[in-house]
C-alpha angles and dihedrals in degrees: 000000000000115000114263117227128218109239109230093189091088133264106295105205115203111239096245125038114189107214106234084065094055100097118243123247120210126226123261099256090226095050086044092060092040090048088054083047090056095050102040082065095046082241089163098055095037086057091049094044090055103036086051101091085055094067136054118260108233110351117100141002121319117272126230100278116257106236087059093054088057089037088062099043087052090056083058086073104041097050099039089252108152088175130074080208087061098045089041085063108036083050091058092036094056133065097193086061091048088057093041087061099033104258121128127218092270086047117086123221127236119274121218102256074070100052083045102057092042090063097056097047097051107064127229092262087063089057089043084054101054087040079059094047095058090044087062086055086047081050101051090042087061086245094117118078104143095185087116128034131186117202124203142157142205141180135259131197119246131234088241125094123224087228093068112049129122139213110256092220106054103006092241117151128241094261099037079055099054087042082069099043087051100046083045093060100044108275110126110207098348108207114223095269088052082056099043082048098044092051098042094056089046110113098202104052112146130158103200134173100238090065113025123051126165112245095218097055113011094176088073123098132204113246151135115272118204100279096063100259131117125257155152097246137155129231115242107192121198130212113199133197093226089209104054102014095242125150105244094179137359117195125179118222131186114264099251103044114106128255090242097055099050099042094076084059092055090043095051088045089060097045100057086041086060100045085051088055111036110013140262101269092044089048089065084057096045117052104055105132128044124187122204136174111243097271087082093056109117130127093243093053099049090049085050093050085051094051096059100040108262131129119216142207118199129149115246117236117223108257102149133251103338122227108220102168113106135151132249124347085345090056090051093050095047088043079061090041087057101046084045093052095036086044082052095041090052102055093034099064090044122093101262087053086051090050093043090049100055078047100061093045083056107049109025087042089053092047090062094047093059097039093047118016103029095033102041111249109112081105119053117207092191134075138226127034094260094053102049095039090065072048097049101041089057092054095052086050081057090054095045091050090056088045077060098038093056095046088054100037112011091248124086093185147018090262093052098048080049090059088043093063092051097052091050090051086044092054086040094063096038088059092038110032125242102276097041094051099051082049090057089032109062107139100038090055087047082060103028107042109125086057090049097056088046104046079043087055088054093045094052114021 
């Protein structure tokens, strides 16, 4: 056989392509089951029924049909795509995806100035509805319990840059602001190095909140992310089904709001979610024990947890010996405050609070690993809360349906039923040996080659 060269001159398409020459291009076997998934559920014409009021009957060109606008949000999560821009253009450069969201090779695929319309026009309870949705399929699979919840928070970085904020109260930039402060102290024409000097030498620097805001998103807030430096950045808050690990509700704060004061949100989130799903009179027989980390921990919260039933389970900060006698209406809330706290301090340091406790650390912890680091959203390219949560409740449909994905077929994601394979070739070769099994195995090692030689390197180094 004579060696092939590769023509530099270009690809030269013919004019006309029957249809029957263009090559076929399988399915991703994962897309194919969630697809069936999908389907099994009616997921498309739920979508449409409840997008409908949205667009207009009979006037104008048809739209892109909804159920492939979530479709392609959901792959933002499967592949590790935080922007609309990326999916947009994985979803035009493969043909497993087209065939994932129901476009053949002479259709074209949605851009992101579509996904983002659409997303305008569809409003954020469309996107609560099809969270829900995917809730009823956790439901049927046995992966919703909702008798526990944990309840966590982190931290994303914003779509807004620190260079470029402004003071709330005369619209001057950072570095026109420090230019006054130096020709108020003396300095004539300060170059940029007299001003990074100069600011770096001021005592009282501070960037809050209350001051300074960013004019191109003004719902971000300055503060610090988990690695130490300084953001705008935006609060996503989970809600997990302590049980299954399923996301019951995701809610997006603002950055400098408190835990305590955004936990009631998450709480009330879930709660609704669960009521959707499951009914108002089961809902008073389901939610009976939250978990928290210890930033949730104040008097007023756990009274309010009390009052509605709930036990909860926070770790307690350590704030020194209390003082709990008052006088008048103030002595008989902090007399409920100390019941509440003593009620807290006592479950929490038992062994179910214990347990509760490494569990949380498990499975909130792992739900933020997937949402942000793994699937691409610890930075956010939109702006404003209302825009990134129909983001980010897309996403956390994405996450439940892996949740569903792995109990079905042992792989929550394309990257997982990739590793699967590689463990079951792995366990193949141990039992056979390597010779014999590329023998048996033929076409697997045609298509999986690269990982045969590399799990055989293992074997054998």
């Amino acid at each position: 056989m004579a060696i092939g060269k590769r023509d530099s001159t270009g690809i030269s398409e013919p004019l006309w392509i029957s249809h029957s020459d263009i090559a076929d291009s399988p399915g991703h076997p994962f897309y194919e089951k969630l697809n069936k998934l999908l389907k099994q559920y009616e997921f498309d014409p739920f979508c449409e029924q409840v997008c409908a009021p949205f667009y207009a009957d009979h006037m104008g060109r048809p739209s892109i049909p909804p159920g492939v606008y979530f479709r392609m949000l959901l792959l933002g999560y499967f592949e590790g795509i935080g922007s609309e821009r990326g999916i947009a253009w994985r979803c035009a450069d493969s043909r497993s995806l087209r065939v994932f969201l129901g476009y053949s090779i002479a259709e074209s695929t949605p851009d992101h100035s579509s996904l983002s319309r659409i997303r305008q026009r569809l409003p954020l309870e469309i996107h609560k509805e099809v969270f829900q949705k995917i809730l009823e399929i956790l439901k049927d699979a046995g992966l919703l319990k909702g008798k526990t919840l944990g309840v966590d928070a982190s931290t994303m970085e914003a779509n807004a840059a620190m260079r470029t904020i402004v003071r709330k109260v005369d619209g001057n930039s950072y570095e026109g602001y420090l230019r006054e402060l130096a020709e108020a102290s003396g300095i004539e024409n300060p170059t940029k190095d007299d001003l990074a000097n100069m600011d770096r030498k001021r005592k009282d620097k501070k960037c809050s909140n209350k001051e300074w805001h960013n004019p191109h998103d003004p719902e971000a807030r300055v503060t610090k992310m988990k690695d130490g430096s300084t953001h705008f950045a935006y609060k996503p808050e989970h809600g997990v089904d302590m049980d299954s690990g399923a996301l019951v509700s995701v809610v997006i704060h603002q950055a400098d709001q408190g835990d305590t004061e955004t936990g009631w949100g998450t709480l009330g989130e879930a709660t609704e979610n669960l009521e959707a799903v499951c009914g108002e009179e089961v809902i008073k027989e389901i939610v009976k024990e939250c978990v928290m980390d210890r930033g949730y921990h104040s008097g007023p919260t756990l009274v309010g947890l009390e009052e509605v039933g709930i036990r909860s389970y926070i770790p307690e900060p350590d704030r020194g010996r209390r003082k709990w006698q008052a006088k008048g209406e103030k002595g008989a809330e902090k007399a409920r405050e100390k019941v509440a706290v003593y009620g807290n301090r006592r479950r929490t340091q038992g062994k179910r609070g214990k347990r509760l406790q490494r569990k949380r650390g498990e499975l909130i912890e792992r739900s933020f690993a997937h949402m942000l680091e793994t699937g691409g959203m610890r930075r956010t390219w939109l702006r404003g809360v209302e825009n990134i949560w129909k983001r980010y409740l897309i996403h956390a449909c994405a996450f439940n349906l892996s949740l569903i994905m792995r109990n079905l077929y042992r792989a929550g994601t394309p990257r997982g039923l990739k590793a699967l394979i590689r463990l079951l070739l792995q366990r193949i070769f141990g039992l056979l040996g390597f010779r014999r099994s590329m023998l048996l195995l033929s076409p697997i090692r045609r298509r999986f080659w690269p990982e045969c030689l590399e799990i055989s390197g293992c074997l054998y180094r």
